[in-house]
N, C-alpha and C positions, 0 to 999 in steps of 0.2 A: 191706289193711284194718287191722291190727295197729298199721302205723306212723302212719293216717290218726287211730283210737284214739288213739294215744298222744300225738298232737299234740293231738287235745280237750281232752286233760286236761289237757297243758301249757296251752292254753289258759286253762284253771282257774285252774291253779296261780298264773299272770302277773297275772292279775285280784285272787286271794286276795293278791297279794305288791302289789300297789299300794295296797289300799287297808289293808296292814297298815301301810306306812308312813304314810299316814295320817292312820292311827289313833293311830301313834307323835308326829307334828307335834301330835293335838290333845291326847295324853293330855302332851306339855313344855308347851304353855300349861296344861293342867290345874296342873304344876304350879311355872310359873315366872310367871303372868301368870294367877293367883287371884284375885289381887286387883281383877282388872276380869273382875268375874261376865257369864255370861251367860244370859239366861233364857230359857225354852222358852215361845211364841218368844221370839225375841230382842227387846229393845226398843231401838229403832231411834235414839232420842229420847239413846243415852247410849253406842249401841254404834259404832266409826267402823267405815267399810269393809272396812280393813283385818284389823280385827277378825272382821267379818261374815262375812266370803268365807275367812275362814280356817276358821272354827269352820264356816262351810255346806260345806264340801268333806267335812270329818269326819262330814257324815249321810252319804255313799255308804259309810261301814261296817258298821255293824250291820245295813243289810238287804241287803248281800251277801253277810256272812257265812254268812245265816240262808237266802235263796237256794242260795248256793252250796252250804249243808249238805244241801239236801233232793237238788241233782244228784248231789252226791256219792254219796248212801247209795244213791241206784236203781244208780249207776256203779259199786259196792262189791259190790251184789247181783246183779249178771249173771255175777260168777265163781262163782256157786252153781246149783248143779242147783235148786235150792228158792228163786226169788229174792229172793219176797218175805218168805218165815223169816229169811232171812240180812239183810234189810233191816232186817226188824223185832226181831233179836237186835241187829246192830250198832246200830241206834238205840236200841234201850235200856239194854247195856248202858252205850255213851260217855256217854249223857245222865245215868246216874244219876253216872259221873264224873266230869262235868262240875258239876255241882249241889255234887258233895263239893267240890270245889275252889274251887268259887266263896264258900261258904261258912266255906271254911281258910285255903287258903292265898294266894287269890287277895285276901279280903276284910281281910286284916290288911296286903297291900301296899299300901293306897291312904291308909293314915293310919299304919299301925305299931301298930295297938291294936283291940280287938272291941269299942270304947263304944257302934259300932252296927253293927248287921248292916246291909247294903245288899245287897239283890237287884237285879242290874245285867244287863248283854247277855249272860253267860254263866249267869245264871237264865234269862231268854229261852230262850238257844239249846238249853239242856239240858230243859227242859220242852216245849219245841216236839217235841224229838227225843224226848222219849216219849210226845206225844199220836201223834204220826206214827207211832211202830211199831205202835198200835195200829189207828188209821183207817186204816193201805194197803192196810190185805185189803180194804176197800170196793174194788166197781167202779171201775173209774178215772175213769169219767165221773162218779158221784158223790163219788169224793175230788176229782175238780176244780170240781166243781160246788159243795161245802163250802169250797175254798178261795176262790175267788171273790167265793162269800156274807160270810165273812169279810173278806178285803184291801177287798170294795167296800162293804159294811155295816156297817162297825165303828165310823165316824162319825155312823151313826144313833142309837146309842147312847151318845152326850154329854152331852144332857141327864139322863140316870140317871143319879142319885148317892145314895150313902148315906155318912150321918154316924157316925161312929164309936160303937159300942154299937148300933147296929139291923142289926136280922137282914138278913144278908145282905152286910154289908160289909168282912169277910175275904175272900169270895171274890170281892167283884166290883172289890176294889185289889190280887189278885193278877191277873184278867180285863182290865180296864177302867180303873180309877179310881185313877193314882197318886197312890201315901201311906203314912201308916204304918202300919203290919202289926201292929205291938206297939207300942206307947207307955209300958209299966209293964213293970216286972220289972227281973231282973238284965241283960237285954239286949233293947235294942231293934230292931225289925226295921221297915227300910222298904224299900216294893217303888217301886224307879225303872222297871222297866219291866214294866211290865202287860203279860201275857202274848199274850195275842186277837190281837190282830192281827200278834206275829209267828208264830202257828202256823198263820195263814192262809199267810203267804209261803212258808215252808219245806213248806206242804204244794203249791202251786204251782209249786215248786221243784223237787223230787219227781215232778209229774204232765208238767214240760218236758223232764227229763231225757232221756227217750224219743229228742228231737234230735242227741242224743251217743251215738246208737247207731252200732256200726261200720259196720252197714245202710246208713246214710242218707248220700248224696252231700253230701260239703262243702260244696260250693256249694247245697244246697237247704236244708241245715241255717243257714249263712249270711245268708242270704235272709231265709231265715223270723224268726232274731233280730234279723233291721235292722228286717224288719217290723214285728217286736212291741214294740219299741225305738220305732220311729216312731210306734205307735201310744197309747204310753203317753204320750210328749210332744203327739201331737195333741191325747189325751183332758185332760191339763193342760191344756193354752192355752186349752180352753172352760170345763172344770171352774171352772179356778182367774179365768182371761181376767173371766169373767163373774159369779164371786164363785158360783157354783150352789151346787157340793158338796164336801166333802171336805176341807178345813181349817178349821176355827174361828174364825183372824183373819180376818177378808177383808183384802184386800188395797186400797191407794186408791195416785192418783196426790200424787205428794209436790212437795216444791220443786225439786229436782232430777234429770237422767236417773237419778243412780246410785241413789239414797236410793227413788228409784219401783221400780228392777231389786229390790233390796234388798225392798221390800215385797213386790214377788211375790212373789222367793223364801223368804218367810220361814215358811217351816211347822212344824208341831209335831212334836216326836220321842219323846215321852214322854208314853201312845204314838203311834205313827207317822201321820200321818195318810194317808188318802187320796191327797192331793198330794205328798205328801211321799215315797210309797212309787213312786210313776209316772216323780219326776224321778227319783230313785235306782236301783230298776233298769230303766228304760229305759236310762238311761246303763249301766250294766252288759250289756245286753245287747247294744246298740249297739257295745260295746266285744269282748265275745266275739265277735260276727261279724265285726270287721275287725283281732282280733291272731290268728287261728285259725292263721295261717300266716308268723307274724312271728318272726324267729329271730336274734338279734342279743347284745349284749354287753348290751345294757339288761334284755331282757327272759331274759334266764339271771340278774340278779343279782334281778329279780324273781320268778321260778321260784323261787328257792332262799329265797325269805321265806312264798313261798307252800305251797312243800312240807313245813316245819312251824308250823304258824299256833300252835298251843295249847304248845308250847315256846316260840316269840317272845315272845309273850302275856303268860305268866307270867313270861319273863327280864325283859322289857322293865320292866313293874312294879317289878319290885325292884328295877333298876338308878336306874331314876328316882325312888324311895323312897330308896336309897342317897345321890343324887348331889345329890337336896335336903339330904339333911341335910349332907352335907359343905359346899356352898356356902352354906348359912346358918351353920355351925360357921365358916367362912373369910371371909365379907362381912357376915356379920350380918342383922339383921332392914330390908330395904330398902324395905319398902312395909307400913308399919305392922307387926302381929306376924309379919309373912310375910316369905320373899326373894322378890326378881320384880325382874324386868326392866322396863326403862319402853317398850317400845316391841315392839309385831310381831314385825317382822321378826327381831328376837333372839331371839325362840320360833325363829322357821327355822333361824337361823343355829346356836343349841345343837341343833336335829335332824340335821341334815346330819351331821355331823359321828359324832353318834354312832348313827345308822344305820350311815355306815358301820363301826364296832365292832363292833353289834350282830350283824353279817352275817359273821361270822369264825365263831361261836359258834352261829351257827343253821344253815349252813353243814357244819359238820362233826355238831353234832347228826342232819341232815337224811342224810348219807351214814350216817351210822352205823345209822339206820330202817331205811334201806332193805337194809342188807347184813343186817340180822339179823332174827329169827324171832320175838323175845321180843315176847307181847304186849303188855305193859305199855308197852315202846316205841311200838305201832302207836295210843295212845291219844292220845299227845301228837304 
């Protein structure tokens, strides 16, 4: 049972290591291929496919991070006589670490300067992970029954909005309503991801974990995520199919097959919608039931991305901060005040290359976790 354990969590881990890489293809278009923005959603009218299917692969991140973080912490708290103290100390401590970080050292790598504050996926993840230490002493049936309410009700509330200076709209653009937080002062803050609906996932996240118990036969645990997987794509195809619930654009047929695929898939991420949460992790779960027992040269170099996510994270950042300004210090400004690349597929081709780099250094970070004792290690 030990070693059936230890293959779930590799499981994990191979899931967490794919879509850090990613994460890593969308944060080189973030910064070599700026200069052809894209919008939440996307519009269709200026964005080409190429484009589309690049930047749509990059939603399966942030809601499996945020997933994966709720399995983890039940999986972190079964080594405790007390499981749910240990869940809800581990979650509150990393979260408040995660917040410091996001706010330091995380937020100056993405421009090289604090002219504004941005609360981004690792405000999400770290506020998520302290509503949760607090909601899991709920029954389970009722913190599943709260997460639910959330992931399937949070689209209800679209039409609520409030304008800056009336009561109530600080907290409902840290909740709901992405914008900015501060507009005056010596530093501005704005919130890109409205909290609500990823504290619904990760409490969801949390209440599935139970499947990763050493208990539970493989194969039933299996099953059950193909199922849930299947079921999240059925509940898309009608949701979405028939324009019902759950995303804001609706979706029409266009001039051509691709440009119509494109309009389905085109949902909103900030924050998440409905539909957009159902492709995302259904495909994640889909994926956990059929790599549980996969073992190969592929997925050991993915293990090893996944086994320090919040060390990658932050390397990844600064290297790519780094490595712009060297290529615009060396080719200059190639797309207006920007460097960028004219084309895609040259976002891939600069990724490749330095993932593998990247993976030397996360690598030995990741051995070094695990041989030693120091907390401050076990955070990153």
């Amino acid at each position: 049972m030990a070693q059936q354990l230890n293959k779930r969590i590799i499981s994990i881990d191979v899931l967490r290591g794919m879509v850090m890489l990613i994460m890593l293809l969308d944060h080189v278009r973030e910064r070599i291929f700026y200069h052809q923005q894209v919008g939440d959603p996307m519009d269709l009218s200026v964005v080409e496919p190429a484009l589309f299917f690049t930047r749509l692969m990059a939603h399966w991140c942030a809601p499996t991070f945020v997933f994966l973080t709720g399995i983890s912490a039940w999986l972190y708290s079964q080594k405790s006589a007390q499981p749910k103290q240990a869940a809800s100390t581990f979650l509150l401590q990393r979260g408040v670490f995660i917040l410091l970080l996001e706010v330091t050292v995380i937020n100056f790598s993405w421009f090289g300067s604090y002219d504004i504050l941005y609360l981004q996926v690792m405000w999400a993840i770290g506020v998520s992970m302290i509503v949760l230490a607090g909601l899991l002493f709920l029954p389970r049936a009722v913190l599943m029954a709260v997460g639910f309410i959330i992931v399937f009700g949070h689209d209800a509330l679209v039409p609520i909005s409030f304008e800056p200076g009336e009561l109530g709209y600080s907290l409902w653009t840290m909740l709901h309503q992405r914008g900015m937080l501060i507009s005056d002062g010596p530093l501005a803050v704005r919130v890109s991801y409205p909290v609500l609906p990823w504290i619904g996932l990760i409490v969801l996240g949390y209440c599935l974990a139970p499947l990763f118990a050493k208990n539970v036969v493989p194969s039933e645990r299996q099953g059950k995520l193909l199922k849930l997987g299947l079921v999240c794509f059925a509940l898309l195809a009608v949701l979405r199919g028939f324009n019902i619930y759950g995303e804001a654009l609706p979706w029409s047929m266009q001039d051509s097959f691709i440009t119509s695929v494109m309009s389905f898939l085109n949902f909103t991420k900030y924050g998440p919608s409905l539909d957009f949460m159902l492709l995302t992790i259904g495909l994640s779960m889909v994926f956990l039931s059929k790599m549980e027992h996969v073992d190969n040269r592929v997925t050991d170099i993915l293990k090893t991305f996944g086994s320090a996510p919040l060390f990658f994270y932050v390397l990844h950042l600064y290297v790519l901060l780094i490595s712009y300004e060297i290529l615009k210090v060396t080719f200059g400004s190639t797309q207006g005040e920007l460097f960028g690349v004219d084309y895609v597929w040259q976002v891939w081709a600069f990724t490749i290359p330095l993932a593998a780099l990247l993976y030397f250094p996360t690598k030995a970070f990741s051995r070094y976790k695990h041989s030693h004792k120091n907390s401050w290690v076990k955070f990153l």
